[in-house]
PyMOL commands that place a pseudoatom at each C-alpha (Angstrom):
pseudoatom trace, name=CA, resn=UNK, resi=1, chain=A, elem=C, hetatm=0, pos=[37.455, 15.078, -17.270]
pseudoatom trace, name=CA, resn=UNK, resi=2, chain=A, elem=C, hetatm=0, pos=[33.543, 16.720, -17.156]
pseudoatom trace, name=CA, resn=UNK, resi=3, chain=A, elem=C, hetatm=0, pos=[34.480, 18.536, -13.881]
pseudoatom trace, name=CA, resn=UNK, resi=4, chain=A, elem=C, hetatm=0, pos=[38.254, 19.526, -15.486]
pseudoatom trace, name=CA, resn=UNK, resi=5, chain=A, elem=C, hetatm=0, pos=[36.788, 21.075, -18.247]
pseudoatom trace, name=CA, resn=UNK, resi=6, chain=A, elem=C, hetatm=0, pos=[34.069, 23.346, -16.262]
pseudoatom trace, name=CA, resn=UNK, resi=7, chain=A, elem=C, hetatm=0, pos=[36.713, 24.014, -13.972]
pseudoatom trace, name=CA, resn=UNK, resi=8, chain=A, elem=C, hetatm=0, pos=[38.065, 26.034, -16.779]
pseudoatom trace, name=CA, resn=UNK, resi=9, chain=A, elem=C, hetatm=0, pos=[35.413, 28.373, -16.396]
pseudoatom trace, name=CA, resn=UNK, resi=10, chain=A, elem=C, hetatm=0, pos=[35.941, 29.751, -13.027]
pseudoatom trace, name=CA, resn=UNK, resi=11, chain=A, elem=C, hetatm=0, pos=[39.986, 30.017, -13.669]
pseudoatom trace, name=CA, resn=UNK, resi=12, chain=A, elem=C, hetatm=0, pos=[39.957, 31.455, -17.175]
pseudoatom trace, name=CA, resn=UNK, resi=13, chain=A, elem=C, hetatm=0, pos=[38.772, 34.634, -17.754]
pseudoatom trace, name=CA, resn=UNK, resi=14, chain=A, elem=C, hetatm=0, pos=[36.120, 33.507, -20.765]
pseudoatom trace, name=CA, resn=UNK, resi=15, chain=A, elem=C, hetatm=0, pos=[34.019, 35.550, -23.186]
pseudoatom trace, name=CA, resn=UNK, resi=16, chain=A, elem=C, hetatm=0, pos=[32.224, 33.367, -25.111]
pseudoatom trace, name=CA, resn=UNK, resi=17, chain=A, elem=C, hetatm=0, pos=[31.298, 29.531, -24.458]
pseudoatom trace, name=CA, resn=UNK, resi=18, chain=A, elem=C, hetatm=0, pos=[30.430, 27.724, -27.409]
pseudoatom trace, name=CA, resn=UNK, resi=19, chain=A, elem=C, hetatm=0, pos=[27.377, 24.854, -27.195]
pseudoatom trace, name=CA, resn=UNK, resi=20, chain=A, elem=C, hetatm=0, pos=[28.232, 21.859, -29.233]
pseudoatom trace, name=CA, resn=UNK, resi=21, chain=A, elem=C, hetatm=0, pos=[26.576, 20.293, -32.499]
pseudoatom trace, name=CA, resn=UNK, resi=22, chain=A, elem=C, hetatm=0, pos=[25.601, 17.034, -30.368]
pseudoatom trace, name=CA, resn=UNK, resi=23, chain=A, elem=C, hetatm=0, pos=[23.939, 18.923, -28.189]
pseudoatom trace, name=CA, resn=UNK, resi=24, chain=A, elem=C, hetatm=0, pos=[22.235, 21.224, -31.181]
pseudoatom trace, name=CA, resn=UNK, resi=25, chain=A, elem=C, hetatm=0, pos=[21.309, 18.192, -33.094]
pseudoatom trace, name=CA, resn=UNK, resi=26, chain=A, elem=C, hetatm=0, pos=[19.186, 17.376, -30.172]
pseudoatom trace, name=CA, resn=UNK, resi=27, chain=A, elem=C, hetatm=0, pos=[16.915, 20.158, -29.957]
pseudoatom trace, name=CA, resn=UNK, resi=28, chain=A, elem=C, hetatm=0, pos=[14.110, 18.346, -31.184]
pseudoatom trace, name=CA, resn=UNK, resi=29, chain=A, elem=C, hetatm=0, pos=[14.117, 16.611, -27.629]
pseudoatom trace, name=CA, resn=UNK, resi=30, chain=A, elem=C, hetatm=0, pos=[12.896, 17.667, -24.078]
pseudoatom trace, name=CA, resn=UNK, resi=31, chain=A, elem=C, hetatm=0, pos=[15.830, 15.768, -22.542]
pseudoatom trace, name=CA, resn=UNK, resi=32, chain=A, elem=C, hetatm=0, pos=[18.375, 17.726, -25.263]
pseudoatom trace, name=CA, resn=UNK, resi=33, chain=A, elem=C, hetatm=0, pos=[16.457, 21.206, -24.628]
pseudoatom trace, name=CA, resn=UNK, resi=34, chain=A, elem=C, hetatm=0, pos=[17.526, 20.627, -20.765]
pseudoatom trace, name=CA, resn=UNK, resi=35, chain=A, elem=C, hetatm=0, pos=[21.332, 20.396, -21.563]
pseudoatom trace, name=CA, resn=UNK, resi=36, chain=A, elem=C, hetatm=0, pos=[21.135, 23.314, -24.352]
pseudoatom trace, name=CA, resn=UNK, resi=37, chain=A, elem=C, hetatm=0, pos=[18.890, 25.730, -21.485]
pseudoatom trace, name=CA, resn=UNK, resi=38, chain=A, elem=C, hetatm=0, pos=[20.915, 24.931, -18.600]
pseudoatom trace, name=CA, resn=UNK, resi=39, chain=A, elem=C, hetatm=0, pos=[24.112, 25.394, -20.327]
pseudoatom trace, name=CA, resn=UNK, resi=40, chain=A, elem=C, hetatm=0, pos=[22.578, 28.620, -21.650]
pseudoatom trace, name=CA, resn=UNK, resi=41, chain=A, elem=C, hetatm=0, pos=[21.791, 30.118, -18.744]
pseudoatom trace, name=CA, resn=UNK, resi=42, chain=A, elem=C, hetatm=0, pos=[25.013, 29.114, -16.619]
pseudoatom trace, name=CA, resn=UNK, resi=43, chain=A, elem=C, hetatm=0, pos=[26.790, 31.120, -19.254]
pseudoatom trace, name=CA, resn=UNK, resi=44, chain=A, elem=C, hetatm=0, pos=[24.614, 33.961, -19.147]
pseudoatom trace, name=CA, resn=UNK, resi=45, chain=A, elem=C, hetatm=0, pos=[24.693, 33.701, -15.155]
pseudoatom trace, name=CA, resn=UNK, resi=46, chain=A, elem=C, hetatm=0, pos=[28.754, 34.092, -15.857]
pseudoatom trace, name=CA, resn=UNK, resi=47, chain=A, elem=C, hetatm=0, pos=[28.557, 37.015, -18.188]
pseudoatom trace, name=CA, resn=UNK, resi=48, chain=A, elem=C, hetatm=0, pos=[29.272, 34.792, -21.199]
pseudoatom trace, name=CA, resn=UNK, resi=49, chain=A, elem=C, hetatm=0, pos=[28.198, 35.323, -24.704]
pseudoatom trace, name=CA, resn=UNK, resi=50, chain=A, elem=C, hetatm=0, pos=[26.668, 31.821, -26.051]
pseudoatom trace, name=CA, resn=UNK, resi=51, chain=A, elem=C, hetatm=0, pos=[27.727, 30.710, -29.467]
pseudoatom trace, name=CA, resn=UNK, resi=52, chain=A, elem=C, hetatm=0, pos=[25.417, 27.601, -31.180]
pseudoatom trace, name=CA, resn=UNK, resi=53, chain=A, elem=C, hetatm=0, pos=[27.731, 25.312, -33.336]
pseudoatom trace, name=CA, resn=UNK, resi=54, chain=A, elem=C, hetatm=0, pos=[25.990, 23.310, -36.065]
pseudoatom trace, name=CA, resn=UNK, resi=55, chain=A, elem=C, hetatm=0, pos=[23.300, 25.055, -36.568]
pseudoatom trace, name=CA, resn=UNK, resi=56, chain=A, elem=C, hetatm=0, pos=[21.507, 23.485, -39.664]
pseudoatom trace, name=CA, resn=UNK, resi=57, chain=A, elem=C, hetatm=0, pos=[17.531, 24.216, -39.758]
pseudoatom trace, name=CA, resn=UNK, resi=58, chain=A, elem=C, hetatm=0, pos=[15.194, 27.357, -38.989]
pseudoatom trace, name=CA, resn=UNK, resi=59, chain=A, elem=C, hetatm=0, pos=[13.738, 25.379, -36.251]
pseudoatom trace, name=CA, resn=UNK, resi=60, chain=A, elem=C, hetatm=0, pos=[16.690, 25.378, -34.146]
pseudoatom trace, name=CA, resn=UNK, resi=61, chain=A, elem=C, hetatm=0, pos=[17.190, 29.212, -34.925]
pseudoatom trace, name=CA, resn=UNK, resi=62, chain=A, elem=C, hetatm=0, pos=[13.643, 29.881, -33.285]
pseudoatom trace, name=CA, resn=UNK, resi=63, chain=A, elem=C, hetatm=0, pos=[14.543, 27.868, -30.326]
pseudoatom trace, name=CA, resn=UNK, resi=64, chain=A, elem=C, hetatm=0, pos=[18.184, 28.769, -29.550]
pseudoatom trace, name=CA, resn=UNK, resi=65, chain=A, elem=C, hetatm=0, pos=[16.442, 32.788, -29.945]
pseudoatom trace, name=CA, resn=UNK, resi=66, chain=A, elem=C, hetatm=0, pos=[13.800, 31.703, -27.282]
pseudoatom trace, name=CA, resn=UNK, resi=67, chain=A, elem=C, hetatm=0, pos=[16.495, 31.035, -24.745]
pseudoatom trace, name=CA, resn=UNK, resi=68, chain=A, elem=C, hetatm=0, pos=[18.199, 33.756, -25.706]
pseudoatom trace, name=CA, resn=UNK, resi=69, chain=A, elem=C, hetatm=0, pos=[21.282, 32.184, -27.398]
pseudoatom trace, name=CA, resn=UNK, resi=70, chain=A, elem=C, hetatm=0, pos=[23.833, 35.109, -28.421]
pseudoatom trace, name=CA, resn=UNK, resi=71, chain=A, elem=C, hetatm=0, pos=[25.438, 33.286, -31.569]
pseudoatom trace, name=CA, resn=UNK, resi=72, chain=A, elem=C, hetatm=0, pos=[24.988, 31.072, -34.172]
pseudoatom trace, name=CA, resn=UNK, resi=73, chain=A, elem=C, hetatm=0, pos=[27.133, 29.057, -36.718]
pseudoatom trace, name=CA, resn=UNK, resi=74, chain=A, elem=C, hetatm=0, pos=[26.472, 26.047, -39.022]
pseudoatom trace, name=CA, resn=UNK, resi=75, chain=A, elem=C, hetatm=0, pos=[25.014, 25.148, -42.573]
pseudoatom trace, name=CA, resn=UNK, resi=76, chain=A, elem=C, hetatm=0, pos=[22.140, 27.048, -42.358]
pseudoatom trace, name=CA, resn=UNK, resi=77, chain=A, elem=C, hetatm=0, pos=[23.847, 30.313, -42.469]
pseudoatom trace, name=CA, resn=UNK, resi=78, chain=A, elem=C, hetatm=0, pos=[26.441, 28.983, -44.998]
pseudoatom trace, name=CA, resn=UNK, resi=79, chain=A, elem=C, hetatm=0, pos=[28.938, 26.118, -45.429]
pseudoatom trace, name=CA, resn=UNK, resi=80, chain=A, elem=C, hetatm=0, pos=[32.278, 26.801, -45.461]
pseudoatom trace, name=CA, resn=UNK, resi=81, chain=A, elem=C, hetatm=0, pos=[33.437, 28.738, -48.675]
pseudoatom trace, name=CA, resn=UNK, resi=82, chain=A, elem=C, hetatm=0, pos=[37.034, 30.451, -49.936]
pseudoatom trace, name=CA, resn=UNK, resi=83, chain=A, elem=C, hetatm=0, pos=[37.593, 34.043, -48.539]
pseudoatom trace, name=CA, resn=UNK, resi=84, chain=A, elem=C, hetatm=0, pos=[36.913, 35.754, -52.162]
pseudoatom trace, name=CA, resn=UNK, resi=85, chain=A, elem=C, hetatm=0, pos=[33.360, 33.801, -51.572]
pseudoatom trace, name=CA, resn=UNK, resi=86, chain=A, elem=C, hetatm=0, pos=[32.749, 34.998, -48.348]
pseudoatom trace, name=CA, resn=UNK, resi=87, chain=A, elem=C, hetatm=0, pos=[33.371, 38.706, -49.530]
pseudoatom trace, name=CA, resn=UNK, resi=88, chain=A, elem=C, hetatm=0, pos=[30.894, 38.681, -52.604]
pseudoatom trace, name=CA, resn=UNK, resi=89, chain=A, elem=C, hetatm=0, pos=[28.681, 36.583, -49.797]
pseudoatom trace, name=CA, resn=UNK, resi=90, chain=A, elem=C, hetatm=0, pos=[28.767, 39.373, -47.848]
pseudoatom trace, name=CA, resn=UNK, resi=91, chain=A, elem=C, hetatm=0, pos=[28.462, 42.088, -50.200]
pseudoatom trace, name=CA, resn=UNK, resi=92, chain=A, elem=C, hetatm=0, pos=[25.122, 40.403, -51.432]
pseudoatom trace, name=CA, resn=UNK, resi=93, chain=A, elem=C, hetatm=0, pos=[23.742, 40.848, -47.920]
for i in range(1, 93): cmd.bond("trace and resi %d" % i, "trace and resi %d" % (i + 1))
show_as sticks, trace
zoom trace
């Protein structure tokens, strides 16, 4: 199913592709920085903006902007909240 699912990227026309949690979570290893910069830059090689899921410390934020990572989401940023919460969230920025 690995090869299926990156076949996906040469027949769909994709904007975005969106790294993982597992692979976020580990960051704080040479073998997981691998995956995360080689998935990186095959998405920036294919004109794709790269969104970080599960982003949950300021560490990863420092790395994922050191390879140039276009996106992030995850509990550092915020958990989840109601859409009335999100709009005073935002208008406290």
């Amino acid at each position: 199913t690995g090869y299926s699912s990156l076949s996906y990227l040469k027949k769909y026309p994709i904007d975005y592709l969106k790294i993982d949690k597992s692979f976020i979570d580990d960051s704080c290893n040479s073998q997981g920085k691998v995956f995360i910069e080689t998935i990186v830059k095959m998405g920036q090689t294919l004109n794709m903006k790269i969104v970080a899921e599960g982003v949950e410390t300021q560490e990863q934020v420092e790395y994922l902007k050191s390879i140039s990572c276009n996106l992030y989401q995850g509990y550092y940023f915020s958990k989840p909240i109601k859409a009335k919460e999100l709009e005073e969230f935002y208008k406290s920025l």
